[in-house]
N, C-alpha and C positions, 0 to 999 in steps of 0.2 A: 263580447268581443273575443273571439277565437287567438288564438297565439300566430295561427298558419297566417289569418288574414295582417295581421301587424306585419309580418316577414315579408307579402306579399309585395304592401305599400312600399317597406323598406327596396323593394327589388326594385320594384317600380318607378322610384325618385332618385335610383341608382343611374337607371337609362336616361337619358336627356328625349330619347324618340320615342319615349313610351307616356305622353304627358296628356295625348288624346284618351290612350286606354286610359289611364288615373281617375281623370274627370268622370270615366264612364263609370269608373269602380268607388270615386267620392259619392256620386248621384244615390246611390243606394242606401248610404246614412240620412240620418238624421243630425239632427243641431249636436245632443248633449254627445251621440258616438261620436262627430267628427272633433268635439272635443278631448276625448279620452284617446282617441287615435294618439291627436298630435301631443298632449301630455306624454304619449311612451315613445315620441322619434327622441333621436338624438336631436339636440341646438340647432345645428344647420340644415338637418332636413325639416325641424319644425317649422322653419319658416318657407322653404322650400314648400311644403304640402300646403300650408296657409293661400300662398301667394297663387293654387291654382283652384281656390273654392270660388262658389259661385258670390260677383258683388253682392248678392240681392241678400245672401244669411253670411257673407265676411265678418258686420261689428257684432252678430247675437252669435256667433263660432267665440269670436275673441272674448268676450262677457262670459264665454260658459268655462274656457278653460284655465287651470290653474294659476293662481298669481305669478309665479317661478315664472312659466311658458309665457302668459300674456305681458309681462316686462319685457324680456328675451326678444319677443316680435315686435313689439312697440319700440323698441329701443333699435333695432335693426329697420327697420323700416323706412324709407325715405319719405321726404319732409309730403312731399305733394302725394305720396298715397293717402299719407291718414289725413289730409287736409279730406281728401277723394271721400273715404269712410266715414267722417265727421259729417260730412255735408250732407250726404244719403241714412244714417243713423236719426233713432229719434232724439232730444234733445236731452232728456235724461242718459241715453246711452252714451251720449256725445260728450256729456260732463265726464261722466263713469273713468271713456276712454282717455280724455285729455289729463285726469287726476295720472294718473299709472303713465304717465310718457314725463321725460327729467323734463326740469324748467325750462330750463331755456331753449330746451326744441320744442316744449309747449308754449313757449311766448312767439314763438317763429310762425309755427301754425297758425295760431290766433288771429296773427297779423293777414295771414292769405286766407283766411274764410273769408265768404262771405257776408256784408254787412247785417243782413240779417237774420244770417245763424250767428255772427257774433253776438247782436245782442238779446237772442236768444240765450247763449250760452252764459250771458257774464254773469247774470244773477243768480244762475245754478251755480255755479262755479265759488261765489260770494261768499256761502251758506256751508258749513261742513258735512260730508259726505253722510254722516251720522245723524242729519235733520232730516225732517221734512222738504224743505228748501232743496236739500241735497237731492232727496228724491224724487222731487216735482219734474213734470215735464211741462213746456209752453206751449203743445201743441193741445188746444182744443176747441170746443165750439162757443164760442162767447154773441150773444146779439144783443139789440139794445129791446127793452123791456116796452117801446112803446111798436114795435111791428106788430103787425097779424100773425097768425096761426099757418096762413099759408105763404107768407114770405119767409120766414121761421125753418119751413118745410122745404121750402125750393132751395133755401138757401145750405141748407142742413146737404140736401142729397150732392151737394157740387162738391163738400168739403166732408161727409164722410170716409169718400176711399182714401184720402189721405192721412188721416188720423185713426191711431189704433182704439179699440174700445171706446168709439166715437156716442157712448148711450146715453148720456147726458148733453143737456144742450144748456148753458151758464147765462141769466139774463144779467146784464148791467145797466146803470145809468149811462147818464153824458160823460161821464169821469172813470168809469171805466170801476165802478163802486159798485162788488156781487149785490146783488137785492134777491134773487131767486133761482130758480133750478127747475129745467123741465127736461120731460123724458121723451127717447122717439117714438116710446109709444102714446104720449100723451100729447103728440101733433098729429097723430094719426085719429085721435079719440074725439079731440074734441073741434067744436066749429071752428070750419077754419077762417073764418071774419073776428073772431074773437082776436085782443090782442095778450102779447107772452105774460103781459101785467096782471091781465084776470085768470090763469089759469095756474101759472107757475106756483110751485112750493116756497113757503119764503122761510118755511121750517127746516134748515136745514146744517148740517155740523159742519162746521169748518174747518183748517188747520192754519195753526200761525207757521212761516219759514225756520222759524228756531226750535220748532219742539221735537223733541228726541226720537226717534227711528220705533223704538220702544215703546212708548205712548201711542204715536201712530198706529203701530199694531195694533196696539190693546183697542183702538179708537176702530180699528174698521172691525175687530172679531166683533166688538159688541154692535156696530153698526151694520153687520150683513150687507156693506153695499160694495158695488164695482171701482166707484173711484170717488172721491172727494177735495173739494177747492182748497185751494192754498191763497189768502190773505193775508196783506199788510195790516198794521195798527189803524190804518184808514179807511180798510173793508176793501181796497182793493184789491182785486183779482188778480194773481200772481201766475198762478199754474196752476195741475194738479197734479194728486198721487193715486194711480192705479194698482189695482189690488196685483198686479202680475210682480209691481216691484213689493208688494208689502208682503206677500210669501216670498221669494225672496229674503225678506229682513226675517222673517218666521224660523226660517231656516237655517240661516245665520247665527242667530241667536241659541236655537237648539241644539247644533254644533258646538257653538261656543262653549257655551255652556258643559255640554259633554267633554270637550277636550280639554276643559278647564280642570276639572275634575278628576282627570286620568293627567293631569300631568302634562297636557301636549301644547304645541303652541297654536292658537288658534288659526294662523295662517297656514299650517300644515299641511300638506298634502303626501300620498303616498307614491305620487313618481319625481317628489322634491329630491334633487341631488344627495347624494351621501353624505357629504360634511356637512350643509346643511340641517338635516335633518339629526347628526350627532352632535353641534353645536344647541340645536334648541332645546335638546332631549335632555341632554348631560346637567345642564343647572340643576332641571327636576329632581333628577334621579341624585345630586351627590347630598340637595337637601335632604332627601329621602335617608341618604346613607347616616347622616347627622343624628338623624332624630331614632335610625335604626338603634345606631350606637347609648340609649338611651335606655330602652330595653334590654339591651345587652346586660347596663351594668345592674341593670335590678336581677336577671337571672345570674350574673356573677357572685352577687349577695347573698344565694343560696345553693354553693357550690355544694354544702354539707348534706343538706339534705337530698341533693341530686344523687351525691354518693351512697349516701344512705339507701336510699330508694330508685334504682335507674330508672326504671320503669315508668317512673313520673314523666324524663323524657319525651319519651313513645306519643303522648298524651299534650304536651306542650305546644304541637304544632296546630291540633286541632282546637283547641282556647281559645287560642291565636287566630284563625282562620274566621271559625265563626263569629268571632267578635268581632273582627274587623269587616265581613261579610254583610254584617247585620247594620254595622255603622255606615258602612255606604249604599245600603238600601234606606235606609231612615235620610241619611245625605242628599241624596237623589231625589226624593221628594220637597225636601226644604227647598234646597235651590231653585228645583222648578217650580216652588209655591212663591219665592222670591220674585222668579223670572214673571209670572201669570198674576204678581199684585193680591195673592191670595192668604199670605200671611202679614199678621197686625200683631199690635201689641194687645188687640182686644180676643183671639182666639190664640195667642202664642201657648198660654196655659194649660189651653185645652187638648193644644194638639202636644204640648208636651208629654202630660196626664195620659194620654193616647201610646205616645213612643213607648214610655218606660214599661206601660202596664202592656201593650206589645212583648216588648225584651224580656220581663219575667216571665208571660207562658211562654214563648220561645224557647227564652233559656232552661223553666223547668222540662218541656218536653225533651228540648234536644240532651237535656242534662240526664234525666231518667232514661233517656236509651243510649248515652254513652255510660253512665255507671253502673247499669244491669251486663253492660259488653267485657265491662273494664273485671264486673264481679267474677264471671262468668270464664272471662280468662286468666286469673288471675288467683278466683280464690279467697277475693279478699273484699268484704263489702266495706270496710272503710275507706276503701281506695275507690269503689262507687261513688259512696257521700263524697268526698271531697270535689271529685269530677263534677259529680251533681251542683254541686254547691256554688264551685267556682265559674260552670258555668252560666247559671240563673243570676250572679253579680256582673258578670263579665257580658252578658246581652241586656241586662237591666242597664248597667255605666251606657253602652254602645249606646243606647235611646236616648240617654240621658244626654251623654255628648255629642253626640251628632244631630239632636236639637238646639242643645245651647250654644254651641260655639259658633254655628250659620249666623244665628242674632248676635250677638257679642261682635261679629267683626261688621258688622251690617252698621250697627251701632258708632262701630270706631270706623264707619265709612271705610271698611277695605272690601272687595269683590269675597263675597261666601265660597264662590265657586272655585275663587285661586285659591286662597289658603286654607280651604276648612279640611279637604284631601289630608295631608301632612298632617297637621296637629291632629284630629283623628284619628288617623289610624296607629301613629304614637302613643296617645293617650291611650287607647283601647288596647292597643300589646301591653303596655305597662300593667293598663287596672288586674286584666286578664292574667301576665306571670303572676304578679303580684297575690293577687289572689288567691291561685293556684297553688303557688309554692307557700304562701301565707299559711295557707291551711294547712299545709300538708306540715309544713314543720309543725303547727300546734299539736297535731295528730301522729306524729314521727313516730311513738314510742307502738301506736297500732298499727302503724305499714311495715315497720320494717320486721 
């Protein structure tokens, strides 16, 4: 997205007579740009530019763009648009939207849908946005188990254009209780005199409404399929969840996870208003400053030998760097082995054994070419060894700590990915001065 074209629109939502050219100039995006458009207007043109897309991508515009922006509009909007929006939305997107609009202009709405998107919507709504439940939609192909192959079929083609990713067709009983699962291409295959009962799969994986967004995922990576039913305790057929919302949650998660990590809040965005985004930053960063001040006083500790030796200085930032470097590459992996279900307590050992014996050649490598640099300018190979030294401790600890502390808080059920950032990279400066100057006072009487 060019800077010119943002100016453009902005010009464009300026003129009140210019609202035919706009549409002609919206036509040419797509879904996620017309999203990042309206992410960079000011509030009142954001809703302005909304209010002239086309009905038919209005709630997959609203769903793409920032939480900030899609409050803003939701919250501005009158009662009988987003009843308008709900109604044409599919029923998962419906829930999506009504969650993000305040209470009580969502109990308003609720009241003017109609009766049978409400009771579409109420069991989505039930379930927290974080389930399966949360994710389901109600729209799909459900028949009863005792038809033919080719009423199956006829009946299939009247009610495919209405439903997205219509490739699954759901057999039930009289009760409305899944028994089976058949495909569009397995009404095309097979005779079509046969009924859904002798052909359908009755092997097939479910989801309960309450199970975690997370699981889900992990439930369709290892099932490679398009979408999967959603059952009650009594097998009955509730909805489903399509793989379009479960990337989606893939990617959420991966986010998450990342900006958890750095610090950030995970509802963050980069065209979120200024004070916003220095209210969520600032906690981070003054924990940050706390545990800074931690390090501090261990290199306070060794003021003498700093005078002794300045030049240790020079050297102190890069200890520090690659320890801390090293510890959130080793970080980064935990968590995402956390996230992906791939760490136990039956390979924790191993992948430990792994980290640390990592961090020693590291550290020896990286340590032998900063102490031939340190010898070389300096003169002085004792001042080598120490570099050396300190640094093969100080990426050996990084392994060490940036393995154990992800489990340690995993264990005391806190998120790895909030708090293992902080104490890391604390603990890694300390091991790191500590170290450093450690040695170097034992060795003082040959540096100086």
């Amino acid at each position: 997205m060019q800077r010119a074209d943002i100016d453009k629109i902005r010009d464009l939502l300026g003129e009140d007579t210019e609202r035919n050219k706009l549409r002609k100039h919206i036509s040419k995006y797509d879904i996620p740009m017309l999203a990042i458009i309206i992410d960079q207007l000011d509030e009142a043109q954001k809703l302005k530019f909304y209010l002239l897309l086309p009905t038919k991508i209005s709630s997959d515009v609203l769903l793409e763009v920032s939480q900030h922006s899609r409050k803003y509009i939701l919250k501005s909007l009158k009662d009988k648009y987003i009843v308008s929006l709900i109604e044409k939305a599919e029923s998962d997107d419906s829930a999506d939207i009504l969650g993000e609009v305040p209470e009580q202009k969502a109990k308003r709405i609720m009241e003017h849908l109609p009766r049978k998107k409400k009771d579409a919507l109420e069991p989505l709504i039930r379930y927290g946005e974080d389930t399966a439940g949360g994710l389901m939609q109600s729209e799909l192909i459900a028949l009863k188990s005792g038809i033919t192959v080719k009423e199956a079929l006829d009946t299939a083609k009247k009610k495919v254009k209405y439903i997205e990713a219509a490739n699954y067709i759901y057999v039930v009983d009289s009760q409305d209780r899944l028994k089976g699962v058949v495909t569009i291409r397995d009404l095309i295959s097979f005779n079509q005199r046969k009924k859904l009962s002798q052909i359908m799969n009755r092997d097939l994986v479910k989801l309960r409404p309450q199970m975690d967004k997370e699981k889900v995922a992990e439930i369709f990576k290892n099932e490679d399929i398009l979408a999967l039913p959603v059952v009650d305790s009594r097998n009955k057929l509730l909805g489903r969840v399509t793989i379009d919302d479960v990337l989606d949650v893939m990617e959420e998660e991966a986010t998450e996870d990342m900006y958890k990590i750095a610090g950030v809040h995970p509802d963050e965005n980069i065209f979120d208003p200024f004070t916003k985004s220095v209210k969520r930053r600032l906690p981070w960063l003054m924990l940050n400053l706390g545990t800074a001040f931690l390090a501090a006083l261990v290199v306070s500790s060794f003021t003498d030998t700093l005078q002794a030796v300045v030049i240790l200085a020079a050297f102190m930032p890069i200890i520090a760097g690659l320890g801390g470097n090293s510890g959130t590459q080793t970080l980064t992996l935990i968590v995402r082995g956390f996230a992906l279900n791939q760490l136990s307590t039956d390979n924790y050992r191993k992948i430990l054994f792994k980290e640390i014996s990592i961090g020693i050649v590291n550290g020896m490598i990286l340590g032998a070419i900063m102490g031939i640099v340190a010898y070389l300018w300096q003169g002085n190979a004792v001042l080598g060894f120490v570099i050396f030294t300190a640094m093969t401790i100080s990426l050996t600890l990084a392994g060490f700590i940036a393995t154990s502390v992800p489990v340690l808080l995993k264990v005391l059920k806190i998120d790895p990915a909030v708090a293992s950032s902080v104490f890391i990279t604390a603990s890694i400066d300390i091991v790191g001065f500590f170290s450093f100057l450690g040695i170097a006072s034992l060795l003082i009487s040959w540096l100086v």
